[in-house]
N, C-alpha and C positions, 0 to 999 in steps of 0.2 A: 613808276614814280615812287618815291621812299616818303613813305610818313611822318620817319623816323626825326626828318629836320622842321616838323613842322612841330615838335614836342617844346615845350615851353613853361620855367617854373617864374611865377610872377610873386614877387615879396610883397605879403601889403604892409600896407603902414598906417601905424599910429597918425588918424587927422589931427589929434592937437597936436603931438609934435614931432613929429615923421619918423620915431624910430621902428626899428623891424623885428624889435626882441620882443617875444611876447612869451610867458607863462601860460599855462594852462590847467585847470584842474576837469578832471574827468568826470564827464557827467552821466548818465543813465542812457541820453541820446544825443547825438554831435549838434543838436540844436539846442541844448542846453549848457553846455560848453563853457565854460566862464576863463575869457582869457584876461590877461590883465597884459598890461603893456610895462615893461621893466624900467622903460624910464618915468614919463608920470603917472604910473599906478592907474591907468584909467581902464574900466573893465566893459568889456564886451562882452558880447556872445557871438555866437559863428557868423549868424545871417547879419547882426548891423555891420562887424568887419569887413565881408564881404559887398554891404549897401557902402559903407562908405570909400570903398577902395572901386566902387561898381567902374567909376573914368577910367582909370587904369588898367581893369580887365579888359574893357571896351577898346582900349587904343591897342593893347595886344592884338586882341580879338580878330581887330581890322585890319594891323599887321597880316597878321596869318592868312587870313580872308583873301587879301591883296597877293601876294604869294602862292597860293595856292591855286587864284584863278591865272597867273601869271605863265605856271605852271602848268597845268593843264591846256592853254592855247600851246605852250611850245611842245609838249607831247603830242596833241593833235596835228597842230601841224607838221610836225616830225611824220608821222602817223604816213598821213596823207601823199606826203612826197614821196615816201618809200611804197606804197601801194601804188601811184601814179607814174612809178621813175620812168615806165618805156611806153609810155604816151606820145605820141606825137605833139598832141592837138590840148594837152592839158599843160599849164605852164603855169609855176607857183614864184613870188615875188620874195 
């Protein structure tokens, strides 16, 4: 199974008014961070950005979640048939 397709860049965005450009000045530690958002100047830090984008990670999240388990039944059962093929008495749907 490739992990590779399970890689995922999720843009967040500005909650007052949804853009995705954001500034940043550099701080001592990535929690100190101070981004400002390019359209109305409204300024964050890393973790509220993150709390208020939190839905959005979450729906990716479950995307991948859902895919992943999707994928590991069909490698098991791929699995399984080929370990089973000259069975008589074993028979997969």
């Amino acid at each position: 199974m490739k992990s590779d397709k399970y890689n995922r860049s999720i843009s967040l965005q500005c909650p007052t008014c949804g853009c995705k450009d954001f500034s940043y000045d550099e701080g001592v530690d990535e929690a100190i961070q101070i981004m400002t958002c390019a359209s109305c100047e409204r300024e964050f830090n890393k973790d509220e950005l993150l709390q208020e984008n939190s839905e959005n990670i979450d729906e990716h999240l479950s995307e991948i979640k859902n895919e992943v388990t999707k994928d590991l039944v069909n490698e098991l059962r791929k699995s399984l048939k080929k370990s089973f093929s000259g069975s008589k008495n074993i028979r997969f749907k």
